[in-house]
KELOVO-311911 format. One line per field, with one value per residue (C-alpha): residue number from 1; x, y, z. Coordinates in Angstrom, 3 decimals, m for minus. Layout:
N
pos [NUM, ...]
east [X, ...]
north [Y, ...]
up [Z, ...]
This chain:
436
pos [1, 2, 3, 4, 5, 6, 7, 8, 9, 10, 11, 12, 13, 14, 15, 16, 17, 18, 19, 20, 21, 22, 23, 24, 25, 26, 27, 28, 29, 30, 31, 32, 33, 34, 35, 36, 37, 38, 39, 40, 41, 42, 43, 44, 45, 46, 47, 48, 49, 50, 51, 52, 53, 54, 55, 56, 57, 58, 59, 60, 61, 62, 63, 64, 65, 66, 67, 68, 69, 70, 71, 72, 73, 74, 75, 76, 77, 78, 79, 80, 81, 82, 83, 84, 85, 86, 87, 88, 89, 90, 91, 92, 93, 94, 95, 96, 97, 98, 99, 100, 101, 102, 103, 104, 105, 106, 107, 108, 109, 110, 111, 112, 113, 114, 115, 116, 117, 118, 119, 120, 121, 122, 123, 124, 125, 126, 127, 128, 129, 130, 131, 132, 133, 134, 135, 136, 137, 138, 139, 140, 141, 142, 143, 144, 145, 146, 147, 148, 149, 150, 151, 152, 153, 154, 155, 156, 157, 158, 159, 160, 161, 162, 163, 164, 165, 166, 167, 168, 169, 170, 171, 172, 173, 174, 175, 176, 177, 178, 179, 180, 181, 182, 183, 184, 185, 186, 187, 188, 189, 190, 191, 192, 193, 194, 195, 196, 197, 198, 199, 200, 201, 202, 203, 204, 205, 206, 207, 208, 209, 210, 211, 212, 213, 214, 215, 216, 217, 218, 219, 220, 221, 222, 223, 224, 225, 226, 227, 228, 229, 230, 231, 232, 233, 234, 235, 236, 237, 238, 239, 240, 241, 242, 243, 244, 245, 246, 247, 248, 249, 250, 251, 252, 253, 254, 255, 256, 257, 258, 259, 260, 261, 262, 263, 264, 265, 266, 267, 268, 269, 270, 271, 272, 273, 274, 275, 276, 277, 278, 279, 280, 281, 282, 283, 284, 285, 286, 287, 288, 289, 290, 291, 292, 293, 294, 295, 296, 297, 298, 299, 300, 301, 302, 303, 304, 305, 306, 307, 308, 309, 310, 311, 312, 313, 314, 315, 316, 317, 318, 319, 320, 321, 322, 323, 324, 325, 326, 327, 328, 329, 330, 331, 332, 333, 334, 335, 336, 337, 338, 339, 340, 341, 342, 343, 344, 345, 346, 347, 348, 349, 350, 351, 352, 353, 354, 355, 356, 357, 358, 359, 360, 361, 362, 363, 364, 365, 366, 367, 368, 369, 370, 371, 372, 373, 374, 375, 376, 377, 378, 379, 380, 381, 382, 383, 384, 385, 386, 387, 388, 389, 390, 391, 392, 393, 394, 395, 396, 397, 398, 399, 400, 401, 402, 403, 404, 405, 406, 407, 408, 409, 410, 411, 412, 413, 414, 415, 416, 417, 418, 419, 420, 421, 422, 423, 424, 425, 426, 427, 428, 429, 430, 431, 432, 433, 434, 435, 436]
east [8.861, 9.647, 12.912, 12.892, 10.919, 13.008, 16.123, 14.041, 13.406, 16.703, 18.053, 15.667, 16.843, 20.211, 19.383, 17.681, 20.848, 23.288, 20.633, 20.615, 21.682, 25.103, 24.271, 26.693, 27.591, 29.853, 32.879, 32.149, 32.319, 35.066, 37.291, 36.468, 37.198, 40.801, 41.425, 40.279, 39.892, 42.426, 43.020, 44.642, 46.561, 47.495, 48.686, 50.789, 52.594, 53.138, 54.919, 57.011, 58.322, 59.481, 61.686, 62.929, 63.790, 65.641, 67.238, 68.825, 69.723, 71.707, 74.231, 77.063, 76.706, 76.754, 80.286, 81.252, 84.350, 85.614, 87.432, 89.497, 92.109, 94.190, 96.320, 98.839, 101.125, 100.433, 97.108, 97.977, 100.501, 97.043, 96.928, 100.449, 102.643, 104.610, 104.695, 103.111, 101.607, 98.787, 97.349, 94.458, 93.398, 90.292, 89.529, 87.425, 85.532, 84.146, 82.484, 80.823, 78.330, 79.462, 81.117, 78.264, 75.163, 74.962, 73.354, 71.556, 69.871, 69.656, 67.608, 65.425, 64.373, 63.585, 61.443, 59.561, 59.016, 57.498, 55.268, 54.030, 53.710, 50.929, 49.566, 48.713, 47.227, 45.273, 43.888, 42.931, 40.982, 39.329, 38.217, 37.161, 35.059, 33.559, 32.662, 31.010, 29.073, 27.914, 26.930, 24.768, 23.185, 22.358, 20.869, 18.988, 17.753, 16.739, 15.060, 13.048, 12.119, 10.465, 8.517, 7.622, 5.803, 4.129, 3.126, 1.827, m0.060, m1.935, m2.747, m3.814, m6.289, m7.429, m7.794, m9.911, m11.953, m12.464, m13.724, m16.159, m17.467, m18.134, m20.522, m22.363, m23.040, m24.959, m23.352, m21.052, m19.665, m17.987, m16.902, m15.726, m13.397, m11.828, m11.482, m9.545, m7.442, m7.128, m5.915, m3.291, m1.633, m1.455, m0.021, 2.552, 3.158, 3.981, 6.507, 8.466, 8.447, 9.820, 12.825, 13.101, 13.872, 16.332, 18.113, 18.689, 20.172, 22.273, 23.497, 24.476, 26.213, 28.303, 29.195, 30.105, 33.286, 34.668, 34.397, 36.176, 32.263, 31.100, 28.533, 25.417, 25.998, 22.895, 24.122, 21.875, 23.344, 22.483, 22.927, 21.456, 21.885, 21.956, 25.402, 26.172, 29.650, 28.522, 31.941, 33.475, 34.860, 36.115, 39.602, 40.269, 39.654, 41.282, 44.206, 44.037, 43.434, 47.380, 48.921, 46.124, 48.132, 46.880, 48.428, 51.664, 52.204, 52.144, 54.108, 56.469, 56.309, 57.435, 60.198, 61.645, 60.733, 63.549, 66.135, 66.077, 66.858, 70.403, 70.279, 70.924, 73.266, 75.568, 75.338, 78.449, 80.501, 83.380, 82.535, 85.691, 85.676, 87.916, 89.916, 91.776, 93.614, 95.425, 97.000, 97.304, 99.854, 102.395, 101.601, 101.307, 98.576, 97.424, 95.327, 94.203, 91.927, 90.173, 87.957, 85.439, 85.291, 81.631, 81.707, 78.167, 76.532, 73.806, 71.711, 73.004, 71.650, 68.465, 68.124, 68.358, 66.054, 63.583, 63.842, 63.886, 60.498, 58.897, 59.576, 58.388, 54.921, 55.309, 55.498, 52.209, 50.694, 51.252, 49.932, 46.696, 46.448, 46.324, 43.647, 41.590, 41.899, 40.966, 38.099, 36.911, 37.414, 34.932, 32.781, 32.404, 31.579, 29.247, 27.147, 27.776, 26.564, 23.973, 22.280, 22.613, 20.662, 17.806, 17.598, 17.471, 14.672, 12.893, 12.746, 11.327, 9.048, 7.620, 8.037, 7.065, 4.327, 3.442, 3.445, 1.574, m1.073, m1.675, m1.789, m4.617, m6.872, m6.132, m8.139, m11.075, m11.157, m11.473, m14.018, m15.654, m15.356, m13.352, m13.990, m10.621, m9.628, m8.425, m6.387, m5.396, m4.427, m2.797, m0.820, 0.171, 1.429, 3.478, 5.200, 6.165, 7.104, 9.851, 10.963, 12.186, 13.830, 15.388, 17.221, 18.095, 19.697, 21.814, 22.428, 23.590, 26.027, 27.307, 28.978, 30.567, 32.174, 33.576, 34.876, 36.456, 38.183, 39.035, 40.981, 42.520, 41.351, 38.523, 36.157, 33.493, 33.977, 32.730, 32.476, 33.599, 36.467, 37.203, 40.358, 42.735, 45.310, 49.206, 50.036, 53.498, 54.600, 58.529, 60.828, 61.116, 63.734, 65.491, 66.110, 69.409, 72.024, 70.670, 74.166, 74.734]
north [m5.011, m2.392, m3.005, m6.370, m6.266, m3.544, m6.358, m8.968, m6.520, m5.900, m9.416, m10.835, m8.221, m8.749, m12.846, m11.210, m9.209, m12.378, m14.647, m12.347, m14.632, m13.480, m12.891, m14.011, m14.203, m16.925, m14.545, m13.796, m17.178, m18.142, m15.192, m16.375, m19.688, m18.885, m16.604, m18.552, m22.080, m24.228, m26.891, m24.344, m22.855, m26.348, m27.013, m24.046, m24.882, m28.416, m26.425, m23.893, m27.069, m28.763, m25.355, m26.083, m29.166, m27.970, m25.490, m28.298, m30.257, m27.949, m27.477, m29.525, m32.021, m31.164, m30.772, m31.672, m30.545, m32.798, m31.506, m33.970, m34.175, m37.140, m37.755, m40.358, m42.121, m44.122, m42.914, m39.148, m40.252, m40.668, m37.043, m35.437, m38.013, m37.752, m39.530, m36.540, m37.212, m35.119, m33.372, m31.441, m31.204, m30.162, m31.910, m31.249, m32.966, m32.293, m34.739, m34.637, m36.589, m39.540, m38.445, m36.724, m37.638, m33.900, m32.293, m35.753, m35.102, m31.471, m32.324, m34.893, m32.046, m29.571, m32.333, m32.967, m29.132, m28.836, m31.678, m30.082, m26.568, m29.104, m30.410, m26.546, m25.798, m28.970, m28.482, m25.174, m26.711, m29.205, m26.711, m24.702, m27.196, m28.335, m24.362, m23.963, m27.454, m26.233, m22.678, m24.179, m26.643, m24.191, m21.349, m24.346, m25.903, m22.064, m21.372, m24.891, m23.988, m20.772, m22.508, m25.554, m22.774, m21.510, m24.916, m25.419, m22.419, m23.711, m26.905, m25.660, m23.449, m26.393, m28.554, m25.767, m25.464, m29.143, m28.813, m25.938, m27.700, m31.240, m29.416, m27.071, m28.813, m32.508, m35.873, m35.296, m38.781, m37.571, m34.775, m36.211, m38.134, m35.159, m33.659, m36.876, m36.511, m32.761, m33.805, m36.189, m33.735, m31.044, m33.558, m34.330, m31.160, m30.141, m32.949, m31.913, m28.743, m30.092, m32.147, m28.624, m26.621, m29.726, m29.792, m26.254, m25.933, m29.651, m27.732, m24.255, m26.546, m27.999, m24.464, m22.924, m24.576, m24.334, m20.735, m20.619, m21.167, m22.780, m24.946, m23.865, m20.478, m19.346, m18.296, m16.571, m16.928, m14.927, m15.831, m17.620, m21.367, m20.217, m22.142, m20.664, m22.320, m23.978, m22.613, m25.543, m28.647, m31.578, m32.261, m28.546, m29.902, m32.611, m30.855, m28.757, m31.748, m32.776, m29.837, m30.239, m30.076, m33.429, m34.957, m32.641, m33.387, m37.144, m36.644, m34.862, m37.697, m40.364, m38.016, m37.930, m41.969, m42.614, m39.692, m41.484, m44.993, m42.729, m41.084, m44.750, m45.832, m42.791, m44.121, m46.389, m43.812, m42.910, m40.206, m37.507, m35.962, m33.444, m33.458, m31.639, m31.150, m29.027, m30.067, m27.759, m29.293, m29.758, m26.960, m28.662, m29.095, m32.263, m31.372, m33.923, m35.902, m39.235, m41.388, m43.055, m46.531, m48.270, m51.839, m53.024, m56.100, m55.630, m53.175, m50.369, m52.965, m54.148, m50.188, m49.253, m52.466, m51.038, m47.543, m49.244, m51.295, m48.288, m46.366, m48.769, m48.817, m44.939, m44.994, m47.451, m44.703, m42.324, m43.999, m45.127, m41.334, m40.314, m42.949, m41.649, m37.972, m38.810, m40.683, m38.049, m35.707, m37.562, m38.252, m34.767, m33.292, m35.557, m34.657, m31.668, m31.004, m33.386, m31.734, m28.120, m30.206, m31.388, m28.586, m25.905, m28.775, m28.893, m25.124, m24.883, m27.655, m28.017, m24.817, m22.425, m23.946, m25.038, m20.900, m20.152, m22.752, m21.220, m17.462, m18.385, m20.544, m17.415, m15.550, m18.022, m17.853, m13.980, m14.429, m16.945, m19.860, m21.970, m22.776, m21.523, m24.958, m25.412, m22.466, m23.602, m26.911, m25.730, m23.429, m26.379, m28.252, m25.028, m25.236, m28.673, m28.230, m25.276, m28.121, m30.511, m27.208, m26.278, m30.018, m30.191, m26.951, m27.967, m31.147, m29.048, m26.608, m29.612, m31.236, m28.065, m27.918, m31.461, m30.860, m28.121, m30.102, m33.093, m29.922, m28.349, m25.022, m22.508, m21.973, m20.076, m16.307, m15.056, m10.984, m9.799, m12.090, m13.704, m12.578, m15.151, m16.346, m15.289, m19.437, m18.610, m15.588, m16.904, m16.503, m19.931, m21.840, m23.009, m26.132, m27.216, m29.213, m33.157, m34.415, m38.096]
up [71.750, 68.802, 69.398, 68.987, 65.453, 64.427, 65.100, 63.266, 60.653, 59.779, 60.239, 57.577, 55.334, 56.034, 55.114, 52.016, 50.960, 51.551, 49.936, 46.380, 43.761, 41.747, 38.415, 35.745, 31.952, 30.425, 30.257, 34.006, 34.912, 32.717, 33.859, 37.441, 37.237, 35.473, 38.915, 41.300, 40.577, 42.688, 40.241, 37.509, 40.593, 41.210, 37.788, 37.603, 40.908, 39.459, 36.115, 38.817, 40.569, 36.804, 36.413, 39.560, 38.690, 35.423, 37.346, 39.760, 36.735, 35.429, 39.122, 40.148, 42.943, 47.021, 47.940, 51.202, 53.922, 56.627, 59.500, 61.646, 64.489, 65.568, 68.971, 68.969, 66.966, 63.485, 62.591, 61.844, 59.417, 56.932, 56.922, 57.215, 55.999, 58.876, 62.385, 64.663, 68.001, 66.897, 64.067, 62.843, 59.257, 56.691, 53.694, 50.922, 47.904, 45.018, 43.107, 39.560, 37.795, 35.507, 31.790, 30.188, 32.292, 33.645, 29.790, 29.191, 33.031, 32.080, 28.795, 30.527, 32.920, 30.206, 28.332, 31.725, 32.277, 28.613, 29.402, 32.330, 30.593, 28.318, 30.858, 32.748, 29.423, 29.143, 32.628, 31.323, 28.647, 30.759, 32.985, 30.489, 29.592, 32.567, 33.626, 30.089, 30.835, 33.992, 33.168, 30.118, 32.179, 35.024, 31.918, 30.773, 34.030, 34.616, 31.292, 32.028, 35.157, 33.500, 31.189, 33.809, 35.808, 33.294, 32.095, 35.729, 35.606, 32.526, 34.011, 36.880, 34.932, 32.807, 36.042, 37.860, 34.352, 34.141, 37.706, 37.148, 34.189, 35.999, 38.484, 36.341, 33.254, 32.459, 31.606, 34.786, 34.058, 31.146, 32.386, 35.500, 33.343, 31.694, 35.147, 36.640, 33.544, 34.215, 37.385, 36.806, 34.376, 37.107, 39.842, 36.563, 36.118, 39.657, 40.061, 37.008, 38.608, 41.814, 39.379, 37.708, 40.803, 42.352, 38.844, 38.996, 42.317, 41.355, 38.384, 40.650, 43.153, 39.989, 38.695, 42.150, 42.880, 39.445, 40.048, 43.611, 45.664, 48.506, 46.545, 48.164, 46.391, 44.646, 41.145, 38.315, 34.883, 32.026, 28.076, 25.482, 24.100, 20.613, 18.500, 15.411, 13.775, 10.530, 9.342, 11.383, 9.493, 10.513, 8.321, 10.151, 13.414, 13.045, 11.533, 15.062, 17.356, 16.261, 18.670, 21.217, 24.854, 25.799, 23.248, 23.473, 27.136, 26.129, 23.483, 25.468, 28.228, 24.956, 24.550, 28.254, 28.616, 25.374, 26.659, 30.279, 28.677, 27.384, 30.876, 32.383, 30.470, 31.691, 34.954, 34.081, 32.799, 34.933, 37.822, 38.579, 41.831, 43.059, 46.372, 48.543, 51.697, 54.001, 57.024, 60.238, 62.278, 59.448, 56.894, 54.109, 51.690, 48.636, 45.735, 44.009, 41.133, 41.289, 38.846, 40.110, 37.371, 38.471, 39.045, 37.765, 39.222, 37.270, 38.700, 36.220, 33.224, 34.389, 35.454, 31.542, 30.695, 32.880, 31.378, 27.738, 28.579, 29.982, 26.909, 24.403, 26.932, 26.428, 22.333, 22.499, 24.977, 22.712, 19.690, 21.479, 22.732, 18.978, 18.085, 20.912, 19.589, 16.336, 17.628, 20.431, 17.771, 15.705, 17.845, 19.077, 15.799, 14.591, 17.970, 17.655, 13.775, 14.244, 17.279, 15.065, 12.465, 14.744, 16.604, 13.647, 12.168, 15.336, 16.002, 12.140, 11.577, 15.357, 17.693, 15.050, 13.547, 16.821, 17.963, 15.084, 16.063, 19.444, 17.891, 15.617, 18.070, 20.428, 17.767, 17.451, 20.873, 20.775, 18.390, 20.384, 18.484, 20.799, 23.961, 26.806, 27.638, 23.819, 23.740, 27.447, 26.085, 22.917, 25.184, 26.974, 24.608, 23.071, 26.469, 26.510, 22.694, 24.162, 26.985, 24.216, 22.326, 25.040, 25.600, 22.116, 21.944, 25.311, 23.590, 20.794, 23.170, 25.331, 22.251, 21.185, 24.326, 23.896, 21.002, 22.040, 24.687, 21.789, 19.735, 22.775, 21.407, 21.886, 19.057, 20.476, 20.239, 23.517, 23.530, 25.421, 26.320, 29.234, 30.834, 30.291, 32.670, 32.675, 32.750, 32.429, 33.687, 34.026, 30.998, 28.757, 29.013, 26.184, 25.126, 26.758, 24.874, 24.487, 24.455, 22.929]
């Protein structure tokens, strides 16, 4: 019997130990994500593959040998020249790409690897983003949860008050009524609290595969919702937003879309190939050249008017992209400095007077001139006062993450810094010779 509580015992602590929530600061989460999130190491395979495909651009064709043996008369004379009743002979060719297509295919490569070095760092960005969103939400879903159980501690007071009151004291129809309304406003208050502790563990099960998690992994985060970039303007974000990587890695797409129209073209160039061959039977060997003159039937044409529509879709793409910026951009500030505004207003004009309020009926009420359930309603009301706060000032953070998103840059300063990933650890490659 010992034996088996001592098991139990040390089971439930062992559920206890696993069960410990991971405590973590934005440059935790940030650094984690970076190392372990699959859709960066996804991105960065994607930009390994485009050097591949550089590298292969920049190599000569498959050559091929060809080994053969004859027996009779007639045949053999295609190899030897000669009438022998057999032969045996190996060939070989060589061929090359058509007059000038090899840089242009070369260049097109190197375009598509820059546009996928953009794209790694705009993935970076957007996940950047979307761990910042996450952590905020979950600090502010935790922070509300703090303050909805204190709020249901105070109605729970007021409701037991209201209750006390109703049976000791006359006019018990009046009071009854206060004590109904006491107890809808508990019953409220415990739902929210219910919302509050399902938001929080939505929120954790959003953060917790951005950072390599199961989701299910019970994560405390620690920080504060507190902004503090009044420095930023908008011509300089703007001004940023033109190099952001999501508009690089388009631009860089425009760029490949025009060079492949060329690349096309090329296709009806001549094509050399080298041959040669040695035969066995008759030592003798041929060495040889050939030009290889296309005969287009039209597939080489409507193969560049293809390439020539898609670009022109590519140059509206790319205009539409920088509209977009511009407007995201735009957008994104004026949240952002707006929600600074009203929560900076809101903090000043309502929380603080409202905190001041509660201190001085707490004195009356020392001094006995208040009854408890006014400083337990004043209270109250304090704590649904720090709710609203608390959304604005998430309102406030969430659009400075979005606009750092729009600009493709970071402009929080986060000490200690996250540790930032080695995107490309490979030499660069430089830009190859576009040809004509």
């Amino acid at each position: 019997m010992r034996a088996g509580l001592l098991v139990c015992l040390l089971v439930c602590l062992g559920f206890g130990a696993t069960a410990e929530p991971r405590k973590l600061t934005i440059t935790d989460a940030l650094t984690r994500c970076y190392e372990r999130n699959p859709e960066l190491a996804a991105a960065r395979a994607d930009t390994r593959q485009a050097r591949s495909s550089y590298h292969l651009a920049g190599v000569l064709p498959t050559g091929s040998f060809i080994g053969g043996a004859t027996r009779g008369w007639g045949p053999a004379a295609l190899s030897s020249f000669s009438a022998l009743p057999r032969d045996e002979y190996l060939q070989f060719q060589q061929p090359f790409f058509p007059f000038g297509a090899m840089k242009k295919g070369q260049f097109v490569a190197w375009l598509n690897w820059k546009q996928s070095e953009a794209r790694l760092l705009f993935t970076k960005i957007q996940l950047m983003r979307r761990t910042k969103d996450a952590f905020y939400e979950t600090l502010a879903s935790q922070q509300r949860l703090t303050i909805l159980r204190t709020n249901s501690e105070l109605a729970r007071q007021i409701f037991e008050s209201s209750e006390k009151e109703t049976r000791n004291r006359r006019n018990r129809r009046n009071r009854r009524l206060e004590m109904l309304a006491s107890r809808v406003q508990f019953n409220q208050v415990q739902q929210a609290l219910t919302q509050g502790q399902g938001d929080l563990q939505a929120d954790q099960a959003d953060l917790a595969p951005l950072l390599g998690l199961a989701r299910g992994t019970e994560l405390e985060v620690v920080g504060t919702l507190d902004t503090e970039y009044s420095h930023l303007k908008l011509d300089d974000m703007l001004k940023l937003g033109e190099s952001s990587p999501a508009l690089m890695a388009i631009r860089q797409e425009t760029r490949s879309g025009h060079e492949q129209v060329k690349l096309a073209s090329l296709q009806g160039n001549p094509a050399p190939s080298l041959v040669a061959l040695y035969d066995f039977r008759l030592p003798s060997y041929i060495v040889g050249a050939q030009i290889t003159v296309p005969l287009d039937w039209g597939q080489i044409g409507f193969d560049v008017e293809s390439k020539e529509r898609a670009a022109i879709a590519l140059d509206e793409r790319y205009r539409a992209a920088q509209l977009e910026l511009s407007s995201d951009i735009h957008k994104a500030y004026a949240a952002f400095t707006t929600g600074a505004i009203n929560s900076a207003n809101y903090e000043e004009d309502v929380l603080q007077p409202q905190e001041e309020a509660v201190r001085l009926i707490q004195a009356d009420y020392r001094q006995r001139k208040l009854d408890y359930d006014v400083v337990l309603l004043a209270q109250q009301q304090l704590e649904e006062i720090r709710v609203e706060f608390l959304r604005q000032q998430l309102t406030e953070r969430l659009a400075l993450n979005a606009l750092e998103e729009a600009v493709g840059a970071a402009l929080e300063l986060i000490t200690p810094s996250p540790v930032e990933p080695d995107l490309t650890p490979e030499p660069d490659l430089e830009m190859p010779d576009p040809g004509h």
